[in-house]
SETIDREN-105935 format. One line per field, with one value per residue (C-alpha): residue in one letter; residue number from 0; x, y, z. Coordinates in Angstrom, 2 decimals. Last residue first. Layout:
BEGIN
fitor <- c(a,...)
bafi <- c(NUM,...)
xx <- c(X,...)
yy <- c(Y,...)
zz <- c(Z,...)
END
This chain:
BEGIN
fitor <- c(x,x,x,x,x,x,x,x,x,x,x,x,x,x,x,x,x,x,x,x,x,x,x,x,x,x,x,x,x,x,x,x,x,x,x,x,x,x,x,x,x,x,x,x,x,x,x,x,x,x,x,x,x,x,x,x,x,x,x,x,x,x,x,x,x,x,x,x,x,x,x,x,x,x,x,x,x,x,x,x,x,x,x,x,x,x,x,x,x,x,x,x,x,x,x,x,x,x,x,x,x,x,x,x,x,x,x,x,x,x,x,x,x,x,x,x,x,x,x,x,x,x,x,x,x,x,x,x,x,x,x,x,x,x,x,x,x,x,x,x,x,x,x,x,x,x,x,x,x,x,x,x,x,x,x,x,x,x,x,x,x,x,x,x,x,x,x,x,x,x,x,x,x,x,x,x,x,x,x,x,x,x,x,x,x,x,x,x,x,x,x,x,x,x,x,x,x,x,x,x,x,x,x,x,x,x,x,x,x,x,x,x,x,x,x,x,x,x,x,x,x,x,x,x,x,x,x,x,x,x,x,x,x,x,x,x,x,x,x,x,x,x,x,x,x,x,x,x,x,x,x,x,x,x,x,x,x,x,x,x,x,x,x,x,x,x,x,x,x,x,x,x,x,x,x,x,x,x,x,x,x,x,x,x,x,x,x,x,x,x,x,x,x,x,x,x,x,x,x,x,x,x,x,x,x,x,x,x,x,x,x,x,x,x,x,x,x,x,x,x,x,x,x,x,x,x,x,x,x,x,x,x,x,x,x,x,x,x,x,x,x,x,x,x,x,x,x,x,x,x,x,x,x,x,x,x,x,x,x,x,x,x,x,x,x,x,x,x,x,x,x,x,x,x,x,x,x,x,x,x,x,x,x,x,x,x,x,x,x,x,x,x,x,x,x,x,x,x,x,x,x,x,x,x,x,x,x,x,x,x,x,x,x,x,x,x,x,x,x,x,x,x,x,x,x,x,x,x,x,x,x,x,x)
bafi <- c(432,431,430,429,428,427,426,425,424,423,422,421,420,419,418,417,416,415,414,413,412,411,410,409,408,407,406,405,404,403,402,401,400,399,398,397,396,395,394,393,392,391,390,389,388,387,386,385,384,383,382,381,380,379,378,377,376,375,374,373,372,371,370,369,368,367,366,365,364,363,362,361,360,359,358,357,356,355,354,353,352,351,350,349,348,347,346,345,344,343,342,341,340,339,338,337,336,335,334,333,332,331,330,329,328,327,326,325,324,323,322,321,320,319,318,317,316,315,314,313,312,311,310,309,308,307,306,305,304,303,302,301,300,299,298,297,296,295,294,293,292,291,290,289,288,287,286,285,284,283,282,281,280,279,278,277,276,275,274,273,272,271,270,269,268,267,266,265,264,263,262,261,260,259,258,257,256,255,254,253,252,251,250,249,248,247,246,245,244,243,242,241,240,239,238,237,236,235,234,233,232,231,230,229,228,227,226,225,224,223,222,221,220,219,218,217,216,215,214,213,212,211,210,209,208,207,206,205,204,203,202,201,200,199,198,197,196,195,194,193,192,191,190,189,188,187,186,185,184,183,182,181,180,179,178,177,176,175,174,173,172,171,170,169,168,167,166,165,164,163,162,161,160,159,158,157,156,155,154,153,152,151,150,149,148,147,146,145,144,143,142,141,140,139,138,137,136,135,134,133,132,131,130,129,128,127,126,125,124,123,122,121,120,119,118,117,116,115,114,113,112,111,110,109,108,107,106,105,104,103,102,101,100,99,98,97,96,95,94,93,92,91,90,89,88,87,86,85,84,83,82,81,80,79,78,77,76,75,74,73,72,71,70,69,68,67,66,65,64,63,62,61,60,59,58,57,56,55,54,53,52,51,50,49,48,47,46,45,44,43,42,41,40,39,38,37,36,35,34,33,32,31,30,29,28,27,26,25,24,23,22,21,20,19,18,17,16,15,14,13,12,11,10,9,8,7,6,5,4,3,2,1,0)
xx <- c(51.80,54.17,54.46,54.54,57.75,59.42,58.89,59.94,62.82,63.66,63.67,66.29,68.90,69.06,71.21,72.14,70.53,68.35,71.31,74.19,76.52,73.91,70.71,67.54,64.07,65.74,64.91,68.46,70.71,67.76,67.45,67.08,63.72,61.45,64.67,66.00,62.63,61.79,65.50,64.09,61.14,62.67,65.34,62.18,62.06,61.06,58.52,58.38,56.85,58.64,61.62,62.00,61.31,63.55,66.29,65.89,65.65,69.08,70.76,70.08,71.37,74.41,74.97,74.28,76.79,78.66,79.00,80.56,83.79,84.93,83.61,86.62,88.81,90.17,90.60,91.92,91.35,93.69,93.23,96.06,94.32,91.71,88.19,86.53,86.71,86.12,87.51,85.70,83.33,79.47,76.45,76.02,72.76,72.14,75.10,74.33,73.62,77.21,79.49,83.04,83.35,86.88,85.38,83.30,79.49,78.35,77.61,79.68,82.04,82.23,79.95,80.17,79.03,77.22,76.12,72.87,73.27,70.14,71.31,74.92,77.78,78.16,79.82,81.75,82.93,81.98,82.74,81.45,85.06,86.37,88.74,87.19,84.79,81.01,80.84,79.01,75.72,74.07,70.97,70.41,66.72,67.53,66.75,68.96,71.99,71.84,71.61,74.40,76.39,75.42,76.58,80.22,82.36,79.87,80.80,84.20,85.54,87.82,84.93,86.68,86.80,85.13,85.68,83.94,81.41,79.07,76.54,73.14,70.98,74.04,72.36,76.07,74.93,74.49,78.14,79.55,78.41,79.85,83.16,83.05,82.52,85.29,87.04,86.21,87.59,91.01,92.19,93.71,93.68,95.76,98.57,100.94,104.16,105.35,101.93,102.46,99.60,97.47,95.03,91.59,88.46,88.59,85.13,84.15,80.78,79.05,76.27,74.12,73.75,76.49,74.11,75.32,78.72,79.35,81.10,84.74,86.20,83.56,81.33,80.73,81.41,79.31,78.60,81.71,83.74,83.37,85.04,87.53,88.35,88.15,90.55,92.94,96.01,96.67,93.16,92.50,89.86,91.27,89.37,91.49,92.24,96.27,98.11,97.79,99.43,101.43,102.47,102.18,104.41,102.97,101.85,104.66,102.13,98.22,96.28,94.59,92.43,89.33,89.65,86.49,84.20,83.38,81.21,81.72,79.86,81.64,85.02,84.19,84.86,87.79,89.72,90.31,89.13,90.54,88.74,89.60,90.37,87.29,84.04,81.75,78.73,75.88,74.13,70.83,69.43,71.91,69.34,70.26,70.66,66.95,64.28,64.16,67.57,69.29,67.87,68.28,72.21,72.22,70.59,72.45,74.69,75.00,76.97,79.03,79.68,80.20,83.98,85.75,83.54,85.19,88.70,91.19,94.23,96.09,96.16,95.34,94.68,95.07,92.70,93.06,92.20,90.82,92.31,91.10,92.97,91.87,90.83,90.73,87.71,84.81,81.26,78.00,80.16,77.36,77.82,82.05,83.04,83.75,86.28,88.02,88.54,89.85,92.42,93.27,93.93,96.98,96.45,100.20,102.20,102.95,102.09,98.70,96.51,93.27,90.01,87.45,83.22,80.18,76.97,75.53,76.03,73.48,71.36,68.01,70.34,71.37,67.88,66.15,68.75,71.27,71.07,73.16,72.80,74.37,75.44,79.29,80.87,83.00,83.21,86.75,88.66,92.38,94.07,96.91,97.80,99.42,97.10,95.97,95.06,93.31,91.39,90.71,89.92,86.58,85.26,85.40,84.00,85.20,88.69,91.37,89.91,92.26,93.44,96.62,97.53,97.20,96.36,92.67,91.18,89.14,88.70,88.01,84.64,85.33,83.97,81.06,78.18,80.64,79.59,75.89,77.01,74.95,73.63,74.43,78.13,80.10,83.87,86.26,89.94,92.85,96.52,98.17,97.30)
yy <- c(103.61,105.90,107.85,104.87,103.28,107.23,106.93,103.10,104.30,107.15,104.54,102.51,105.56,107.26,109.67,111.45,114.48,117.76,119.70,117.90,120.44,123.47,120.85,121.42,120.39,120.60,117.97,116.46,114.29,113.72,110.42,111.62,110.83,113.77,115.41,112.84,112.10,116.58,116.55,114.31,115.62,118.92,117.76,116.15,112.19,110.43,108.20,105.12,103.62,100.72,101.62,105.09,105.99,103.01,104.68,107.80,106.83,105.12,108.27,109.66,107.22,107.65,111.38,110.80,108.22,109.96,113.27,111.26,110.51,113.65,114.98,112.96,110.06,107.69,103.27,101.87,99.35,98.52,98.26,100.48,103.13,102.86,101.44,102.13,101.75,103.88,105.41,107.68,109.25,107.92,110.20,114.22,115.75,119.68,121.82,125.05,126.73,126.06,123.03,121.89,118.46,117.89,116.77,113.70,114.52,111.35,107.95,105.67,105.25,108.86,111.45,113.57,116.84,116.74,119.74,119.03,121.82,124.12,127.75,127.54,127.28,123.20,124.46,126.42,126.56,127.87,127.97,127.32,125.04,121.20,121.72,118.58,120.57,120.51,117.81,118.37,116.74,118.55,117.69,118.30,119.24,121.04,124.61,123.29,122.29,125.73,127.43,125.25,126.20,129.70,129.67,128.11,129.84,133.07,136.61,138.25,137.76,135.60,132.62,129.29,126.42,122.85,119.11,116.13,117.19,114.44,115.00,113.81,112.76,113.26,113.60,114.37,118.46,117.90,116.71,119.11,121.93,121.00,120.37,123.83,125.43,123.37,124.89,128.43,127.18,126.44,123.32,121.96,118.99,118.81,117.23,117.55,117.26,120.49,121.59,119.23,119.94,117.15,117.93,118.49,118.69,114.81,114.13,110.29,109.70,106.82,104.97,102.71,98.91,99.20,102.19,102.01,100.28,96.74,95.97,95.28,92.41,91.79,94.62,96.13,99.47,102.20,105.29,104.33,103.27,106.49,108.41,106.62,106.57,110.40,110.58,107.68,110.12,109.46,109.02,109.01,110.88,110.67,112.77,115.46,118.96,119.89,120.49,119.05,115.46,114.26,115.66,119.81,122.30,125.44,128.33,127.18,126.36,127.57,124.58,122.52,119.80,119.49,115.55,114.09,111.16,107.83,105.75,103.64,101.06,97.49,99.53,99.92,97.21,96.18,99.10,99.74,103.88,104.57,107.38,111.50,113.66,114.82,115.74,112.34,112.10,109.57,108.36,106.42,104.24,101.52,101.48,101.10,98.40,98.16,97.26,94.96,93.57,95.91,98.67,96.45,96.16,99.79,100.38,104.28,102.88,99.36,100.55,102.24,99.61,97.43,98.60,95.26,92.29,91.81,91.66,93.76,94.22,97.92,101.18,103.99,107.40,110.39,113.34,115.50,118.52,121.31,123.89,126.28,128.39,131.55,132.88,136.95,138.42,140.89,140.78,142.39,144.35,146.83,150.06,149.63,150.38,146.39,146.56,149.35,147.56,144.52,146.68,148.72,144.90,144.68,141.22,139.43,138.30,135.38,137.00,136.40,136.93,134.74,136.41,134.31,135.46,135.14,136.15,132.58,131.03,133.96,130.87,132.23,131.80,128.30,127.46,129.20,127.08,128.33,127.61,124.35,122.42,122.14,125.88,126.42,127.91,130.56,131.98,133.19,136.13,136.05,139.21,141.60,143.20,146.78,148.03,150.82,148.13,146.05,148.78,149.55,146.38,146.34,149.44,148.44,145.28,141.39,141.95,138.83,136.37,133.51,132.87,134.44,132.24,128.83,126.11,127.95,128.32,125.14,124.67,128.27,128.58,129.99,133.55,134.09,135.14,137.58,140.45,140.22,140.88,138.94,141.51,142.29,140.88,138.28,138.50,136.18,137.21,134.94,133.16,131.21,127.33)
zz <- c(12.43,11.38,14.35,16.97,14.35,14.74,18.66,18.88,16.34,18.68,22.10,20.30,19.80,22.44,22.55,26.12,26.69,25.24,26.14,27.89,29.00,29.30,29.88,28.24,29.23,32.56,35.54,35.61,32.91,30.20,28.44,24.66,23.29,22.65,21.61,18.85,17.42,17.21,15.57,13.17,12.45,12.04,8.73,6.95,7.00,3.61,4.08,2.01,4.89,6.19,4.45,3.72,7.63,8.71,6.46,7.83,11.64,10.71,9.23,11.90,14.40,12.25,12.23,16.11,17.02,14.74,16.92,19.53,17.99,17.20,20.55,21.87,22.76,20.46,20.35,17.03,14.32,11.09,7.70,7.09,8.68,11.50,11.85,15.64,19.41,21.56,24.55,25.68,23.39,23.46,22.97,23.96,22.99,21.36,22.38,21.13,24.12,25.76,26.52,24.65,26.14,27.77,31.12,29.77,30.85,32.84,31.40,33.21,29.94,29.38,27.66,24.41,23.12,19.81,18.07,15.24,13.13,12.35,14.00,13.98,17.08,15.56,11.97,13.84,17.11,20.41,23.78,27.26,28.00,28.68,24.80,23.42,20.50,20.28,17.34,13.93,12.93,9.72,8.51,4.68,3.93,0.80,2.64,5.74,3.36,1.93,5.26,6.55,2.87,3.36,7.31,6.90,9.30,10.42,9.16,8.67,12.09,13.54,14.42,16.09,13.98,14.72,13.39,13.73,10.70,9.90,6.83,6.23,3.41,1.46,-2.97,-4.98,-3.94,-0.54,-0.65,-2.82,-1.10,2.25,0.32,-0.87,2.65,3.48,0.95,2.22,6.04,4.02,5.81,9.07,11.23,14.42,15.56,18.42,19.80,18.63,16.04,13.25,10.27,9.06,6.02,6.23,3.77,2.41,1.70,1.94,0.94,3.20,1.97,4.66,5.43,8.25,9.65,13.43,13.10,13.78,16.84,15.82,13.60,11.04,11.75,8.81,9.61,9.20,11.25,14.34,11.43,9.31,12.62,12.61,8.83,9.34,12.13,10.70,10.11,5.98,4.57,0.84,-0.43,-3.27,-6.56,-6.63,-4.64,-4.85,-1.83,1.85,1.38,4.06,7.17,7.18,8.78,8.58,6.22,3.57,1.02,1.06,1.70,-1.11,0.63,-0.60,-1.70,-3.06,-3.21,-4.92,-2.60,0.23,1.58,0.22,0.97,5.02,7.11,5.13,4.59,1.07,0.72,4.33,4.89,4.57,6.91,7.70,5.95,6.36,4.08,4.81,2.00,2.24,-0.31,0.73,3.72,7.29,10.15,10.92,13.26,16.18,16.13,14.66,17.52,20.29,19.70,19.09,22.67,22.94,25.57,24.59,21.58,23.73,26.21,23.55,23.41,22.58,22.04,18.35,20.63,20.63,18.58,19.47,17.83,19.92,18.27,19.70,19.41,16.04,17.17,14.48,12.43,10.41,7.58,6.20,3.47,3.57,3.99,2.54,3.36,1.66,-0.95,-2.93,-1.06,-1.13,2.33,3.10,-0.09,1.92,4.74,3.17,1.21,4.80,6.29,3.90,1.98,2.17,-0.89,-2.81,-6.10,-8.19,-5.85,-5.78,-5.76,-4.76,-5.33,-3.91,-5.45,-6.76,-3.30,-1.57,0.38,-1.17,-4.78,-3.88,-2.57,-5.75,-7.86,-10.21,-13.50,-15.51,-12.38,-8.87,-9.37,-8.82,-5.88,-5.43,-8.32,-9.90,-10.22,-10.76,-8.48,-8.76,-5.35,-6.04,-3.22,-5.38,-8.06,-5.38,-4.96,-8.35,-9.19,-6.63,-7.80,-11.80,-11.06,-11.23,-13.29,-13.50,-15.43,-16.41,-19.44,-19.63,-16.58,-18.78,-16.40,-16.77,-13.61,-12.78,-8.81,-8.53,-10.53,-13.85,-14.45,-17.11,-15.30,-13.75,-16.04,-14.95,-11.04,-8.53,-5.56,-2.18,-2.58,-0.93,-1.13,-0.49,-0.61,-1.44,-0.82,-3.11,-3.40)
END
């Protein structure tokens, strides 16, 4: 993957009607588009930075939508150079002067923390205290453990396609991941997008556990009965001793896309990037997701600070901070406004790769305590009532219910409180009754 600029203009351009999305330039470079609008080349022209011209996304059917166009998808563009070479900021400023150029920016990179995994054998009682703590066990017992009709997407790393808890609930997905080479030191496979999903680091498969897993050998997951659509939209980069994921923010924006577009009632996002300017990290695909009545659950970030990061720091995302064993705020959860309930994540336990099981720490492994309890109010919803659950009922479920941590409707650490799970469905089962 070379490097590229994204632009987003006011209006859709007739003569681009035509241009290939990204994903399939033609193989054959004398093929593939190069000019977008007279303005626009001659700037890159002056800049001596030749460009192929592609969309950036494609329209879920043959014509574009009225939620894809209200969302702007059907106006933004990626130019790709041509030559290895740096965008000079003066080109990007210049394209922003341009009457018709809404926003202008070079692709960048985001990274996320990849908290430690544990691998060691434990027992199936191991780590029921989180389960217990959002009154899961209740919650099978008395009313569901999912629908198959129900698809839960989770953008990470990828999942562990054969892993035992999870293969008889998975369903084909996608691999994002094409990251500009030579911008760091990446383990395993970060170039070329395809259809495997495979996971290499465990986050994702993680993080699928705690939604779905069977149960056979660990606590089952919260919607074991539901879908899950594995989206591979980061790679693993080395940072010293560290880890972290990493991918293109714009392909992430793609992946989003593709989800909601393959029918995700609800999509987890344990991952976070920081805004550098340019507009809001992902906000057409979150507006997109919100006009097709997508929820999105992201997590608030591990780094103890008021800060924020994107997807969670939008308007509509469900932004999950994360407690400790004896229920009080854990001291690496990101905190601030947009922090909307804070479940489970210390210490828990969950799927891993190589059909293996592992404890990990963080607002990674939170946030699916909610994707899944809302993917379980869905399913009951559809179930008992044939109801299909609109994105602000619920949120309204999840607020009326959470157990608050003081005497504030909303709490700057915790915000609306601590999931819980069981008293949501008694709400949702009062509701439809």
């Amino acid at each position: 993957m070379k490097w590229h600029v994204r632009l987003k203009l006011n209006r859709s351009l007739a003569s681009a009607k035509v241009l290939p999305h990204w994903q399939v330039l033609s193989p054959d470079k004398k093929f593939r588009p190069t000019q977008l609008h007279p303005d626009i080349d001659a700037i890159f022209a002056k800049y001596q930075r030749p460009v192929w011209v592609a969309r950036e996304y494609t329209s879920a059917d043959r014509t574009w939508s009225r939620a894809e166009i209200d969302s702007g998808l059907d106006r933004i563009y990626r130019l790709v150079l041509q030559h290895d070479r740096s965008v000079p900021p003066e080109l990007i400023r210049e394209l922003r002067q341009l009457s018709f150029v809404e926003a202008a920016s070079i692709g960048e990179i985001g990274y996320a923390d990849l908290p430690e995994m544990r691998s060691r054998a434990a027992s199936l009682q191991t780590d029921w205290h989180s389960r217990n703590a959002i009154g899961l066990p209740e919650a099978h017992q008395l009313y569901a453990r999912g629908d198959a009709n129900i698809t839960v997407a989770v953008l990470d790393t990828g999942i562990d396609l054969d892993h035992p808890e999870l293969a008889d609930v998975l369903v084909p997905g996608y691999d994002f991941v094409n990251i500009i080479d030579g911008a760091g030191q990446f383990v395993g496979d970060y170039l070329g997008y395809d259809e495997d999903p495979e996971d290499e680091v465990g986050h994702g498969t993680h993080v699928a556990g705690i939604i779905a897993a069977k149960g056979t050998n660990i606590p089952p997951g919260v919607v074991p009965n539901c879908k899950i659509l594995p989206v591979r939209v980061l790679g693993a980069m080395q940072k010293g001793t560290k880890r972290v994921g990493s991918g293109l923010v714009d392909n992430i924006n793609s992946g989003i896309k593709w989800a909601i577009d393959r029918g995700a009632d609800v999509i987890n996002m344990s991952l976070g990037v920081k805004n550098s300017g340019g507009g809001l990290p992902h906000q057409e695909v979150v507006d997109y997701a919100q006009r097709k009545g997508v929820t999105i659950v992201a997590a608030s970030g591990n780094d103890g600070k008021e800060e924020l990061y994107y997807p969670g720091a939008l308007p509509h995302v469900i932004t999950v901070g994360a407690i400790d064993e004896l229920g009080g705020i854990a001291p690496f959860s990101t905190y601030g406004r947009q922090v909307d309930f804070v479940a489970p994540g210390t210490d828990i336990y969950s799927t891993y790769v190589k059909n293996d099981y592992a404890f990990s720490t963080g607002t990674s492994h939170a946030a699916p305590f909610v994707t899944g309890a809302v993917a379980l109010l869905k399913s009951y919803a559809r179930v008992k009532r044939g109801v299909n659950l609109l994105d602000r009922q619920i949120k309204y479920l999840l607020q009326q219910t959470a157990d608050k941590v003081d005497r504030r409707f909303k709490h700057q650490k915790a915000g609306f409180g601590k999931l819980n799970l069981l008293d949501a469905l008694r709400l949702l089962d009062t509701k439809l009754s």
